[in-house]
Gaussian input, Z-matrix of N, CA and C with variables (Angstrom, degrees):
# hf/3-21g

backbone

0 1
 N
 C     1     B1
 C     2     B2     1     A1
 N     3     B3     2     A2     1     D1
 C     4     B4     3     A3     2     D2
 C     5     B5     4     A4     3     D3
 N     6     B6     5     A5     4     D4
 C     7     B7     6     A6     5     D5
 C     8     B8     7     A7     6     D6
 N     9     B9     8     A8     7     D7
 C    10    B10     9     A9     8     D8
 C    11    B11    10    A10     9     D9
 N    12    B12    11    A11    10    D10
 C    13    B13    12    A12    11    D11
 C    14    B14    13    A13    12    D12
 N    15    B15    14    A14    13    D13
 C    16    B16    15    A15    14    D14
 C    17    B17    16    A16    15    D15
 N    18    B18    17    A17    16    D16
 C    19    B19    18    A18    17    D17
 C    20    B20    19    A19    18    D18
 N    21    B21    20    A20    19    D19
 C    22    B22    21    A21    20    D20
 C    23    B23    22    A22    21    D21
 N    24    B24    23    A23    22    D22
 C    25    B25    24    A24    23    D23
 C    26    B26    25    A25    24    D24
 N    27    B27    26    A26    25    D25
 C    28    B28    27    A27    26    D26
 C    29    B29    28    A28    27    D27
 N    30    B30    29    A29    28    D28
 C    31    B31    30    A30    29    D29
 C    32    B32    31    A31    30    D30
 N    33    B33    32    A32    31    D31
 C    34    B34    33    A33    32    D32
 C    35    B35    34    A34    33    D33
 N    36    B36    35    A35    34    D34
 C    37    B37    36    A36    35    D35
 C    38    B38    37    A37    36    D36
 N    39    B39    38    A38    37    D37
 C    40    B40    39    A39    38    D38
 C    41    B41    40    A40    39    D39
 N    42    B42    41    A41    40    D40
 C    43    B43    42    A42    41    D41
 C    44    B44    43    A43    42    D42
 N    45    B45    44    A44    43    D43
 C    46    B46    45    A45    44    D44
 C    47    B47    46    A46    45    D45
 N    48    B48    47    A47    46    D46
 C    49    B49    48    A48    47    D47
 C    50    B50    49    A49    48    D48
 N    51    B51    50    A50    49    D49
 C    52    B52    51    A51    50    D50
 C    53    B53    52    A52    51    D51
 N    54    B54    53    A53    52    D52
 C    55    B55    54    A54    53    D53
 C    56    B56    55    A55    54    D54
 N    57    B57    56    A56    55    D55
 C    58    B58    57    A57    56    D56
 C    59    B59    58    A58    57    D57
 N    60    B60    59    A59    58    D58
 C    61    B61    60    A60    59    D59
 C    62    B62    61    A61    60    D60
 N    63    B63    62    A62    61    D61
 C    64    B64    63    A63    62    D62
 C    65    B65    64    A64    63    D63
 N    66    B66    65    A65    64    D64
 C    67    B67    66    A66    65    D65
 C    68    B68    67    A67    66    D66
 N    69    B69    68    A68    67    D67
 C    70    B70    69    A69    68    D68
 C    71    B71    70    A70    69    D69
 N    72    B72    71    A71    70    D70
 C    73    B73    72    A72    71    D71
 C    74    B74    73    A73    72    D72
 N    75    B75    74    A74    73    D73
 C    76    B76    75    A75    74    D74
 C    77    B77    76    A76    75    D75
 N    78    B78    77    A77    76    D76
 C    79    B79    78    A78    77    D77
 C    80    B80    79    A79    78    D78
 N    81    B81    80    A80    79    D79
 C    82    B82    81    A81    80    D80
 C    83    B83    82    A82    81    D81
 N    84    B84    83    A83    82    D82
 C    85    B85    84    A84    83    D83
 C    86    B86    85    A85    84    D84
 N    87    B87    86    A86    85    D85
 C    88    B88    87    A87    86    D86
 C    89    B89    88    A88    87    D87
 N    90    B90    89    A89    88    D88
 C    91    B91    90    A90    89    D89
 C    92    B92    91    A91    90    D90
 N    93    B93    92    A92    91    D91
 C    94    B94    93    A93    92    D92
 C    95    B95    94    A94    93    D93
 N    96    B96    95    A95    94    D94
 C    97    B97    96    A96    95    D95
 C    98    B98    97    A97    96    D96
 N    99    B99    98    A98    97    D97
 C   100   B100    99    A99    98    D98
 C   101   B101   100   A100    99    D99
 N   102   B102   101   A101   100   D100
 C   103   B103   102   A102   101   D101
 C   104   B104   103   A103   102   D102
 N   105   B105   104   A104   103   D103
 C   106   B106   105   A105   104   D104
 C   107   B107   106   A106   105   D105
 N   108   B108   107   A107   106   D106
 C   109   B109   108   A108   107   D107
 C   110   B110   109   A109   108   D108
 N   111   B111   110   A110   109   D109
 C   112   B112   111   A111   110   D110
 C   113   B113   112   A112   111   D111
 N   114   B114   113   A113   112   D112
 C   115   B115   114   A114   113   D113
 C   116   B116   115   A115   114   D114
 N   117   B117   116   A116   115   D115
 C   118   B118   117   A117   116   D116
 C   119   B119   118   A118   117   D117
 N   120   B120   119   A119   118   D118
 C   121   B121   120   A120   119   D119
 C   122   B122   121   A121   120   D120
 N   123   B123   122   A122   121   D121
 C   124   B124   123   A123   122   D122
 C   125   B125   124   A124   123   D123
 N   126   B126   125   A125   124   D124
 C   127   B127   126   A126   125   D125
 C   128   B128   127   A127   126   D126
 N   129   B129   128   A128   127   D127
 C   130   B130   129   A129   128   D128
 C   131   B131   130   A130   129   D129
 N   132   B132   131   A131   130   D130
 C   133   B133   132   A132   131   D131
 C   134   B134   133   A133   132   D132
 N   135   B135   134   A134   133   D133
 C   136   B136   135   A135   134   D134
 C   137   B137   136   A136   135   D135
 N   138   B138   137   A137   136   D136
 C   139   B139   138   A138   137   D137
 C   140   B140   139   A139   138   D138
 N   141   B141   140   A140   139   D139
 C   142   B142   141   A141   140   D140
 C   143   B143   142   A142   141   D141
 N   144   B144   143   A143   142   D142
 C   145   B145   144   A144   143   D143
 C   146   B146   145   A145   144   D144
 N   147   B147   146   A146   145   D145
 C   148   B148   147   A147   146   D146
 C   149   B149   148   A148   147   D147
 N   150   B150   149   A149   148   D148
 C   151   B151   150   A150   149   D149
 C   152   B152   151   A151   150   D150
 N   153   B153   152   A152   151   D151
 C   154   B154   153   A153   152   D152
 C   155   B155   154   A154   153   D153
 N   156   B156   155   A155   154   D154
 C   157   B157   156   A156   155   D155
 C   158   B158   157   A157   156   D156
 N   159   B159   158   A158   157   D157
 C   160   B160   159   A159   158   D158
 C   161   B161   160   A160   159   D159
 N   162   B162   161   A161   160   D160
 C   163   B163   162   A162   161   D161
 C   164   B164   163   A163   162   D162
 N   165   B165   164   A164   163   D163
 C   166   B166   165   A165   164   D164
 C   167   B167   166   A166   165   D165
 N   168   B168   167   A167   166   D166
 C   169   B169   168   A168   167   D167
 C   170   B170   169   A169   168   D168
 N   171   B171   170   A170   169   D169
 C   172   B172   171   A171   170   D170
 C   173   B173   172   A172   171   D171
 N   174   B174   173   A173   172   D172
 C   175   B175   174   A174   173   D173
 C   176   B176   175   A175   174   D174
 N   177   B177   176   A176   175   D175
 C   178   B178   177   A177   176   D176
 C   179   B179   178   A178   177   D177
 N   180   B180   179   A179   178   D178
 C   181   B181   180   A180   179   D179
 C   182   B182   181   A181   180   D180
 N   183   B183   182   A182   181   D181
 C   184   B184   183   A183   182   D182
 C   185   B185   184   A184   183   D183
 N   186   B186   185   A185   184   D184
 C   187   B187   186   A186   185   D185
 C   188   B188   187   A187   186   D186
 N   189   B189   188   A188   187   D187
 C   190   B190   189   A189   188   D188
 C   191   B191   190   A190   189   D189
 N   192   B192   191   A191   190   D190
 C   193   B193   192   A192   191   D191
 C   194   B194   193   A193   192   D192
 N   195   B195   194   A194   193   D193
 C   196   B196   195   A195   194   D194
 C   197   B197   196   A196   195   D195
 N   198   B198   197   A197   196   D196
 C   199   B199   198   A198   197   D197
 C   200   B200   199   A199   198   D198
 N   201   B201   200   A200   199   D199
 C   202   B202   201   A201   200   D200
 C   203   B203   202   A202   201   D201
 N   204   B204   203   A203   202   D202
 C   205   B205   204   A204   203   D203
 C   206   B206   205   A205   204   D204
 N   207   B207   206   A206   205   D205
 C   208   B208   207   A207   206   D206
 C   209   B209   208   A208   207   D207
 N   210   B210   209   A209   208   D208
 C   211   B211   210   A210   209   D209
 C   212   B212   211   A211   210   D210
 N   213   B213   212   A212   211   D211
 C   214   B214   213   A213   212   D212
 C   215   B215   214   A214   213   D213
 N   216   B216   215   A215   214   D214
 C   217   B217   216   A216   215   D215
 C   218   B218   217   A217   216   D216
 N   219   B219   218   A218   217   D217
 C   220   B220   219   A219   218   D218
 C   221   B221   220   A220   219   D219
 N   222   B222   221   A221   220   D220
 C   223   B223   222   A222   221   D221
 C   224   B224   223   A223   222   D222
 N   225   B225   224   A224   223   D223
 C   226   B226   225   A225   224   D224
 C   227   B227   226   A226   225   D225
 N   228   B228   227   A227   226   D226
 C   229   B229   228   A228   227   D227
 C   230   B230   229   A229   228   D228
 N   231   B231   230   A230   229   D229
 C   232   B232   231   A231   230   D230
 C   233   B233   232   A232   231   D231
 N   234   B234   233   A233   232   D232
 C   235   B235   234   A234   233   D233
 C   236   B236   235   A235   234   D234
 N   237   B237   236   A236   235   D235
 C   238   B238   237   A237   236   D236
 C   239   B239   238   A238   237   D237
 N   240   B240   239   A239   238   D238
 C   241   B241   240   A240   239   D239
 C   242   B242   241   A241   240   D240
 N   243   B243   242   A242   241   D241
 C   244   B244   243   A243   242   D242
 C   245   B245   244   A244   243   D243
 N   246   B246   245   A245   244   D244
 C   247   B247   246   A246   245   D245
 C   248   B248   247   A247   246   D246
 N   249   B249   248   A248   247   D247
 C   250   B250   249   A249   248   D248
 C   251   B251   250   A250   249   D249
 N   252   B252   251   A251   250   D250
 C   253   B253   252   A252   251   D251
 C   254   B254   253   A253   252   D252
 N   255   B255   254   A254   253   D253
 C   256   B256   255   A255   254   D254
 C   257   B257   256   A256   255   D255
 N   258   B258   257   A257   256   D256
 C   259   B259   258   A258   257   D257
 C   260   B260   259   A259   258   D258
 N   261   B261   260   A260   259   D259
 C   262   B262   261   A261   260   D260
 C   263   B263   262   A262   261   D261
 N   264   B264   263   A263   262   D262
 C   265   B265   264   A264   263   D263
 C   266   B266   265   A265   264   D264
 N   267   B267   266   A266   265   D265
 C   268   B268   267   A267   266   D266
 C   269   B269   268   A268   267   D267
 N   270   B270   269   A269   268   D268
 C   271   B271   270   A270   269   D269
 C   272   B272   271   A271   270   D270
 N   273   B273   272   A272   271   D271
 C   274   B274   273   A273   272   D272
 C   275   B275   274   A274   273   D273
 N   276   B276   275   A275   274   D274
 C   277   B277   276   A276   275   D275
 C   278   B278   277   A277   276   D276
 N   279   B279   278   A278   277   D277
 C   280   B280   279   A279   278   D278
 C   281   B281   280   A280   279   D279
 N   282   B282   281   A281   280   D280
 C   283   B283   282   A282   281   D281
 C   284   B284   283   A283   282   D282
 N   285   B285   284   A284   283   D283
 C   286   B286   285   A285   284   D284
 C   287   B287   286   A286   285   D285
 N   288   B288   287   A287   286   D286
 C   289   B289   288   A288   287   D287
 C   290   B290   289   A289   288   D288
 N   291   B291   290   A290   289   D289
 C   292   B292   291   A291   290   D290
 C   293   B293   292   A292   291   D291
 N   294   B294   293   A293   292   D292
 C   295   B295   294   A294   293   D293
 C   296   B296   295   A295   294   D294
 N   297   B297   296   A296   295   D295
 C   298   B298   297   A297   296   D296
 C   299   B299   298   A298   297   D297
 N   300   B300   299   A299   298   D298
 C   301   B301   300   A300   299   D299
 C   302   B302   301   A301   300   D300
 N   303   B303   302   A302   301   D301
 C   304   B304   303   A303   302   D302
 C   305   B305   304   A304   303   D303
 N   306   B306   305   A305   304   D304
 C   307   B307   306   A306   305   D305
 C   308   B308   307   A307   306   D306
 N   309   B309   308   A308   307   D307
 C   310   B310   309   A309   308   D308
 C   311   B311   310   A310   309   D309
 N   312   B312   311   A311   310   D310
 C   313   B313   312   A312   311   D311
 C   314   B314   313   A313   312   D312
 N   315   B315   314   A314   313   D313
 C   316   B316   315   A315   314   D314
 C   317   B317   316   A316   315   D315
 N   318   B318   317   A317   316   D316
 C   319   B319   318   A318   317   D317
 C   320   B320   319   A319   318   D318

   B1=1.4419
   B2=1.5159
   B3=1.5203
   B4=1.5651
   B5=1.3147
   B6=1.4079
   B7=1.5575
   B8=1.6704
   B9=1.3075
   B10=1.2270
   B11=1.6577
   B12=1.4368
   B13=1.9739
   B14=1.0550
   B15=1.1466
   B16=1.6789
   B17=2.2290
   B18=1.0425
   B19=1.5551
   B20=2.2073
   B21=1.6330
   B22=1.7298
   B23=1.6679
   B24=1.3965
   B25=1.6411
   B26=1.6507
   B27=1.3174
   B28=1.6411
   B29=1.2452
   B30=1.5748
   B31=1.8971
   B32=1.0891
   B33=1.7644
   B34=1.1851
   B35=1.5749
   B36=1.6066
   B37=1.5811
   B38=1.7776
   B39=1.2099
   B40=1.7776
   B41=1.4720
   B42=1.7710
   B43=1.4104
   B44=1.3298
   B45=1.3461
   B46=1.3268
   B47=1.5121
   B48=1.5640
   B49=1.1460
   B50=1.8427
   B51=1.2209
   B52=1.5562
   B53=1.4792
   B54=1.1874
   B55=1.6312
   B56=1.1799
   B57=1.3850
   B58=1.6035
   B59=1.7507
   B60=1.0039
   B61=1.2059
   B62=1.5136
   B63=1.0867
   B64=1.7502
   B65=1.8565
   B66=1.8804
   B67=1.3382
   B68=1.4341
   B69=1.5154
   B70=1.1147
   B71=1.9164
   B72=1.6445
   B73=1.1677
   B74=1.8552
   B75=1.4395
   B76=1.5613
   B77=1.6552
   B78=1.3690
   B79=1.1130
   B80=1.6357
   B81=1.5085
   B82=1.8244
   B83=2.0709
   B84=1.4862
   B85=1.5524
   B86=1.7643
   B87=1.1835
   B88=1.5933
   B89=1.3228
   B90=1.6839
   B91=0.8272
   B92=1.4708
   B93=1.5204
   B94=1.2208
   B95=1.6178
   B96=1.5963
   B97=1.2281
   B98=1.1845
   B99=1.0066
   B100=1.4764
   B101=1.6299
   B102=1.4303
   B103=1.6359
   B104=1.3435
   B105=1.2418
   B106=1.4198
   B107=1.8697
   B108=0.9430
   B109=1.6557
   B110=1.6537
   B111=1.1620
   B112=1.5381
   B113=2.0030
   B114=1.2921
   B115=1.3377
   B116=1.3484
   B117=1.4463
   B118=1.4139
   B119=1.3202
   B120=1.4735
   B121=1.2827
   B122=2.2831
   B123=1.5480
   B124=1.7928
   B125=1.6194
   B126=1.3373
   B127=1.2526
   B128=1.6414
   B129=1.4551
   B130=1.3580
   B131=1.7555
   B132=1.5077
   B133=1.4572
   B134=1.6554
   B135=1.1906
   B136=1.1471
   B137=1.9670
   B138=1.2289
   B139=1.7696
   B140=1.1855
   B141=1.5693
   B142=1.4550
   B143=1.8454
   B144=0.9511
   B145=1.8350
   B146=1.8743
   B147=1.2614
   B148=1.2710
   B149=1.2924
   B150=1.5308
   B151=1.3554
   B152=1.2210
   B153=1.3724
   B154=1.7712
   B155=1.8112
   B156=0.7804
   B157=1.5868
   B158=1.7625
   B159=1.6223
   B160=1.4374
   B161=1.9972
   B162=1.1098
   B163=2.2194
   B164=1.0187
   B165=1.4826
   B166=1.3724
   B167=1.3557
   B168=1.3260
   B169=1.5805
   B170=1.3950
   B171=1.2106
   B172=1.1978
   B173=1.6660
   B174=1.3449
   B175=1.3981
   B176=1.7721
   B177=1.3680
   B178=1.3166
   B179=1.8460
   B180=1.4657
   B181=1.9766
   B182=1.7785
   B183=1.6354
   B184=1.3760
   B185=1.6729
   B186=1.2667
   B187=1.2773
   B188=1.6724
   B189=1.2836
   B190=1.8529
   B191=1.7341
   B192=1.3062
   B193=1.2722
   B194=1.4157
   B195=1.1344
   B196=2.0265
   B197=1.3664
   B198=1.2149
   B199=1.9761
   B200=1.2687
   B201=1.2553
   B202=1.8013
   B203=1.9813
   B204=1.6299
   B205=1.4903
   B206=1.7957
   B207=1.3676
   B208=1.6495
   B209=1.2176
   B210=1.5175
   B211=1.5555
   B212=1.1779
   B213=1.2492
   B214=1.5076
   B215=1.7971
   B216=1.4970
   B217=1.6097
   B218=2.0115
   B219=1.1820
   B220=1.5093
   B221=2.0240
   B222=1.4565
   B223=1.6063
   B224=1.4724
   B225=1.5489
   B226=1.7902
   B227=0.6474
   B228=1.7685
   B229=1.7215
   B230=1.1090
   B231=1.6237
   B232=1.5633
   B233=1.4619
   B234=1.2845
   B235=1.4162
   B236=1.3575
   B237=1.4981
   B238=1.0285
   B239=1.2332
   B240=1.3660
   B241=1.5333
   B242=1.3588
   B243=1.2302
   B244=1.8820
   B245=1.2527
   B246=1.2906
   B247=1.9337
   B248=1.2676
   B249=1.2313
   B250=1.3531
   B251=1.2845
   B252=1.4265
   B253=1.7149
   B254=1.2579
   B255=1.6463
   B256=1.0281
   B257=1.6250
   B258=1.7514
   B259=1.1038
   B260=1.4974
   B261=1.4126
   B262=1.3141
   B263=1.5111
   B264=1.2991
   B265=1.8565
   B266=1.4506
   B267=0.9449
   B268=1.5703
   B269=1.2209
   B270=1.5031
   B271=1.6430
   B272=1.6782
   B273=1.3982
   B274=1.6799
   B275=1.5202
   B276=1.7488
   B277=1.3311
   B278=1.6224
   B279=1.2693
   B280=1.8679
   B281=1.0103
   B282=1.3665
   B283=1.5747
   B284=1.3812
   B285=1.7843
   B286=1.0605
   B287=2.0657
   B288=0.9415
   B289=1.7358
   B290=2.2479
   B291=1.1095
   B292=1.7624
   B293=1.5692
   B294=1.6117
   B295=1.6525
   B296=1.6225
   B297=1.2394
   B298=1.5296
   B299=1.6269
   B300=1.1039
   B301=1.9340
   B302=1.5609
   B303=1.5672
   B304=1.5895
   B305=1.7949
   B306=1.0412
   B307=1.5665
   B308=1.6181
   B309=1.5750
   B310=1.0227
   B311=1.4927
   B312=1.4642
   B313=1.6582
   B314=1.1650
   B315=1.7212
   B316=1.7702
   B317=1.2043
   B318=1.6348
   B319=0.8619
   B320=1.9833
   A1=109.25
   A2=109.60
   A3=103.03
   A4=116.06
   A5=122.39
   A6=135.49
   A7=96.12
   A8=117.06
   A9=109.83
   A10=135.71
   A11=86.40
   A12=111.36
   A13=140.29
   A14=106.08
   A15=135.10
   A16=101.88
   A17=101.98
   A18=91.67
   A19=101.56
   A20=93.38
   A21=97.21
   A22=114.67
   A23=102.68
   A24=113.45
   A25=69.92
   A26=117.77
   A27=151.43
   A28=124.53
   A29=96.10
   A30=113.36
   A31=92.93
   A32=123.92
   A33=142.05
   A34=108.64
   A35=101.86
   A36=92.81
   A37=94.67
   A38=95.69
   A39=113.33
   A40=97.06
   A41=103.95
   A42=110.71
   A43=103.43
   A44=145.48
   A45=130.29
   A46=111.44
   A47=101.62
   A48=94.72
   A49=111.52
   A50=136.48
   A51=131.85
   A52=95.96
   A53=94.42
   A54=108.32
   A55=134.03
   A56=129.36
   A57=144.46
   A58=113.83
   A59=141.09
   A60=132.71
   A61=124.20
   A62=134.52
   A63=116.34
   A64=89.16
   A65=100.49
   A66=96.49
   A67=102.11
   A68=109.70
   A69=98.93
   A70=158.04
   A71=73.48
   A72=92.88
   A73=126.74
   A74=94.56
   A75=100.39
   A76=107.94
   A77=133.33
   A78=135.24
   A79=96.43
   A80=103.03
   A81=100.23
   A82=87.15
   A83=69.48
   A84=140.84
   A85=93.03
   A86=154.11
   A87=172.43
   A88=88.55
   A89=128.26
   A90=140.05
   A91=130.50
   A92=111.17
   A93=117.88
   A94=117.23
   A95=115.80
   A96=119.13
   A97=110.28
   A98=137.43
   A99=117.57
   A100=111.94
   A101=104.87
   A102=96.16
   A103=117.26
   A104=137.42
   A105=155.13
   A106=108.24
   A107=77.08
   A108=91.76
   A109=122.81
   A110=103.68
   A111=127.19
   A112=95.98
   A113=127.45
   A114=145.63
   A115=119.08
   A116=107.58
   A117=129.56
   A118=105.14
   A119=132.71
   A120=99.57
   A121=81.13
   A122=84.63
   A123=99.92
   A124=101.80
   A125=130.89
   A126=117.19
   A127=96.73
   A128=104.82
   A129=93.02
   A130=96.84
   A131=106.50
   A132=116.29
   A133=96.52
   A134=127.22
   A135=144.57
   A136=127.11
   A137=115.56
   A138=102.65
   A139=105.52
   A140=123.90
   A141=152.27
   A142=103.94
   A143=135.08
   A144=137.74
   A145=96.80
   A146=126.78
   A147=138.67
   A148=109.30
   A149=106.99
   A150=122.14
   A151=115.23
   A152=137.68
   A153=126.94
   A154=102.35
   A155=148.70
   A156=127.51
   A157=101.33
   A158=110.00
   A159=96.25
   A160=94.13
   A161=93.64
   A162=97.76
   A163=87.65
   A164=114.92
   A165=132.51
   A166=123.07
   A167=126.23
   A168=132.46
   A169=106.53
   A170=139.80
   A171=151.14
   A172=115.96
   A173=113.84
   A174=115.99
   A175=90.63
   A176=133.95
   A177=142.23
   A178=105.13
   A179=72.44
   A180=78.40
   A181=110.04
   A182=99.39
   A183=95.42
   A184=132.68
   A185=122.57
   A186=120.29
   A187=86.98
   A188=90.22
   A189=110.80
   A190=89.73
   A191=128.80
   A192=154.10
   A193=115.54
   A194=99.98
   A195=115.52
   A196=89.32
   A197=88.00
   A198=123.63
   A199=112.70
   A200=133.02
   A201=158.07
   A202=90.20
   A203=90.61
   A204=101.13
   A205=101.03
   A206=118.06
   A207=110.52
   A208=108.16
   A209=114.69
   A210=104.82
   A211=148.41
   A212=155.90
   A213=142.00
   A214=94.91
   A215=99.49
   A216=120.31
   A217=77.10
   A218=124.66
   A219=111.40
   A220=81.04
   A221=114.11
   A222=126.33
   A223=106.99
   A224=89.61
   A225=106.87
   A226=119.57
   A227=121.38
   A228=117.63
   A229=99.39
   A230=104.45
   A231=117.16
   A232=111.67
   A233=123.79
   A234=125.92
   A235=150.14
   A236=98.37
   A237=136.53
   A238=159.69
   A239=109.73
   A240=151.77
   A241=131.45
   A242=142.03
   A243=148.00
   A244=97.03
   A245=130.99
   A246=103.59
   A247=103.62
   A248=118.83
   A249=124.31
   A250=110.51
   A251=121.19
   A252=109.01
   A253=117.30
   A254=126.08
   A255=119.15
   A256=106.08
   A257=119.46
   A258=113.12
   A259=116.25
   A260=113.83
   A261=133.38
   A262=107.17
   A263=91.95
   A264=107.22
   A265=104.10
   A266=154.62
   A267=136.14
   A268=88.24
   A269=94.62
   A270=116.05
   A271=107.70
   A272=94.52
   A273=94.87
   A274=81.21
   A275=111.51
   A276=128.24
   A277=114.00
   A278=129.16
   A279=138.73
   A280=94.76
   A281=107.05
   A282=131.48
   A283=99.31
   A284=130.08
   A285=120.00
   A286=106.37
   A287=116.35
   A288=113.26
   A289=104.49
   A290=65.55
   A291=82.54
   A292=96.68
   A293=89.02
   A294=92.66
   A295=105.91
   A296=142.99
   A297=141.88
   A298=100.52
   A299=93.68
   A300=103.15
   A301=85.17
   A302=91.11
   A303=123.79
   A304=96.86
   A305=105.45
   A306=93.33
   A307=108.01
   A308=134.99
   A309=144.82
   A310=106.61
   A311=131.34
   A312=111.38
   A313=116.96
   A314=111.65
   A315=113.04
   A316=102.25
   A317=119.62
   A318=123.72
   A319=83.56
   D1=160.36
   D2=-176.24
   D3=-92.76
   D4=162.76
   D5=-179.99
   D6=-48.42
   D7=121.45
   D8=156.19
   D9=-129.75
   D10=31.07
   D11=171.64
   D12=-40.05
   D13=-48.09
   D14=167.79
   D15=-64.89
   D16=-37.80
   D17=-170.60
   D18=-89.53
   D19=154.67
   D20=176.60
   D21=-96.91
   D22=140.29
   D23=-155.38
   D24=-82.67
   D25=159.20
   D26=169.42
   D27=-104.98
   D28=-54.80
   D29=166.33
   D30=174.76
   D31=-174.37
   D32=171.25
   D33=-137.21
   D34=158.16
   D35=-168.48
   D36=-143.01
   D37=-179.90
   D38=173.09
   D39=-122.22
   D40=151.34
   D41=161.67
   D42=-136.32
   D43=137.59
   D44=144.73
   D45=-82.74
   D46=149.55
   D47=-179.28
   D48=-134.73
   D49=156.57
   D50=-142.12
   D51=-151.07
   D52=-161.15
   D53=170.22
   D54=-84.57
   D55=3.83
   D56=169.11
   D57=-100.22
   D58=118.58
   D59=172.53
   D60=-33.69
   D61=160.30
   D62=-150.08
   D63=179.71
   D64=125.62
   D65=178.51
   D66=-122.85
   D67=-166.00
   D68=175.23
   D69=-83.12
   D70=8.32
   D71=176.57
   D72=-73.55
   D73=-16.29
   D74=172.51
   D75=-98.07
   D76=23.25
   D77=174.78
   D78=-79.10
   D79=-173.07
   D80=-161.34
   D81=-170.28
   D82=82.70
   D83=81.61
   D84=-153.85
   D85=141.52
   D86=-149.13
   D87=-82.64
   D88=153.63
   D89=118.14
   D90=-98.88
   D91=103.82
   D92=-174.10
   D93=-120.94
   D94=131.67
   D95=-161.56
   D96=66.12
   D97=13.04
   D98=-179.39
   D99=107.08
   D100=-22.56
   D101=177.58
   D102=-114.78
   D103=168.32
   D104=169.18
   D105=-125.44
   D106=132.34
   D107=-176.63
   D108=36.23
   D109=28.18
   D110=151.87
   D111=111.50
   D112=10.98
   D113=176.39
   D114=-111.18
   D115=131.74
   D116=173.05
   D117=-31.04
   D118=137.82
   D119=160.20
   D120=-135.20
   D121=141.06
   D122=-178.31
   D123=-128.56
   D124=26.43
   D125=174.30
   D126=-173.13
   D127=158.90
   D128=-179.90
   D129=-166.33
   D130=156.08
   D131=-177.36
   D132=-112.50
   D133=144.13
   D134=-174.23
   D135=-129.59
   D136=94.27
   D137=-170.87
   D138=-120.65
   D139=123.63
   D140=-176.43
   D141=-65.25
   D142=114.76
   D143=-176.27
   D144=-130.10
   D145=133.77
   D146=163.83
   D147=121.50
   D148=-70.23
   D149=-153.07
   D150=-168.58
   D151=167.05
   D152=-133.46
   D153=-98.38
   D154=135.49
   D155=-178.89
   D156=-125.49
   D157=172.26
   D158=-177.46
   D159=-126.37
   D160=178.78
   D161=-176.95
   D162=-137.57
   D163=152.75
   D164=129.36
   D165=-133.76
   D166=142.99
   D167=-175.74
   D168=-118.79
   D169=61.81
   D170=176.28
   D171=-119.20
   D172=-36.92
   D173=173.06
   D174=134.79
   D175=-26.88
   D176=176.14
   D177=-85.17
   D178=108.88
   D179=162.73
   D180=-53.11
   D181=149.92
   D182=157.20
   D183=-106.49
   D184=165.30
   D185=-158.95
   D186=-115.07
   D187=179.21
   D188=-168.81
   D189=-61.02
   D190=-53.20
   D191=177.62
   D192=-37.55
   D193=-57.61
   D194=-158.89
   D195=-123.84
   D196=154.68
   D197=173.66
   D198=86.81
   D199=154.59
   D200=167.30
   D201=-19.62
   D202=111.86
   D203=-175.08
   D204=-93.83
   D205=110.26
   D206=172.85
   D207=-112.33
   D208=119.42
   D209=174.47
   D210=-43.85
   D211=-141.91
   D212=125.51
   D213=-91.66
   D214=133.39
   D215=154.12
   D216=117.41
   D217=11.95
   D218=-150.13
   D219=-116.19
   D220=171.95
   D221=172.75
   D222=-157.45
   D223=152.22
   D224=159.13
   D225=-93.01
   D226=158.74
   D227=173.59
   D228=-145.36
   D229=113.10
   D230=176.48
   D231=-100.30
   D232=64.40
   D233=-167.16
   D234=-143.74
   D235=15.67
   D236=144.99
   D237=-80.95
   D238=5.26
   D239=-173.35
   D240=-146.47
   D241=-169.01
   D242=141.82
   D243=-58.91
   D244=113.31
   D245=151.98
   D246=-129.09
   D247=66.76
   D248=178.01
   D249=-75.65
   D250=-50.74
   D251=-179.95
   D252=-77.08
   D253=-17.88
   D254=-173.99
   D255=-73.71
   D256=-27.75
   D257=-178.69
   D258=-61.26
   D259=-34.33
   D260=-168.01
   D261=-52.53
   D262=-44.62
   D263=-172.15
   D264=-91.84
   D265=-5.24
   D266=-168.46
   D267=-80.66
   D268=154.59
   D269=154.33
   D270=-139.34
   D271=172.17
   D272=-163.11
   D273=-147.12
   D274=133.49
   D275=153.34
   D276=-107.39
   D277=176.62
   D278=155.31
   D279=-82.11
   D280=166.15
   D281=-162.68
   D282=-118.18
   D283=-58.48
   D284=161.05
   D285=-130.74
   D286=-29.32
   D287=176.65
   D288=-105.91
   D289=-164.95
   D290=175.43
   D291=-85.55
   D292=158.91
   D293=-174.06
   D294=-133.82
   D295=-160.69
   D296=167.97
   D297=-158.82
   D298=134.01
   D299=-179.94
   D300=-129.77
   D301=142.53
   D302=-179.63
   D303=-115.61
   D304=128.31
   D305=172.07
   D306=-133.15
   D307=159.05
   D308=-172.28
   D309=-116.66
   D310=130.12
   D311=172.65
   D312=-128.46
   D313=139.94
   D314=-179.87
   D315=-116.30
   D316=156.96
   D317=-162.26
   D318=-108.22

């Protein structure tokens, strides 16, 4: 994973994720509007645990089938840019079991 020293942590959260499409707003602690625990959040670290799940940030849920395949033991890294709306919009389904996303957030 990359150095991420220079950027400020916001919070970190859990998601489980299943067979219904699922964003981030039901993670815990929520990101809603754009914030987590009352902070901007514009970047974010993401790590896949269980089982493989897929995203899409387009406005189309993804299916077991379609969207950005991340394994389990595998992560995203949105952190090199703004990705505030894109965070807004992802959703994350399982591929074939339940899955657990750990996420990290910078503002």
């Amino acid at each position: 994973m990359g150095d991420f020293r220079a950027l400020n942590v916001v919070d970190s959260f859990t998601l489980a994720v299943s067979n219904t499409a699922i964003g981030l707003s039901s993670a815990t602690p929520p990101l809603i509007n754009g914030k987590m625990s009352g902070r901007s959040v514009r970047r974010m670290v993401i790590s896949v645990s269980t089982d493989a799940i897929r995203w899409r940030a387009d406005g189309t849920d993804p299916s077991a089938t379609v969207g950005h395949l991340i394994d389990a033991d595998g992560y995203i890294s949105f952190t090199g840019a703004n990705y505030e709306s894109l965070l807004q919009a992802i959703k994350f389904i399982r591929v074939t079991n339940d899955a657990a996303l750990f996420g990290t957030c910078f503002d």
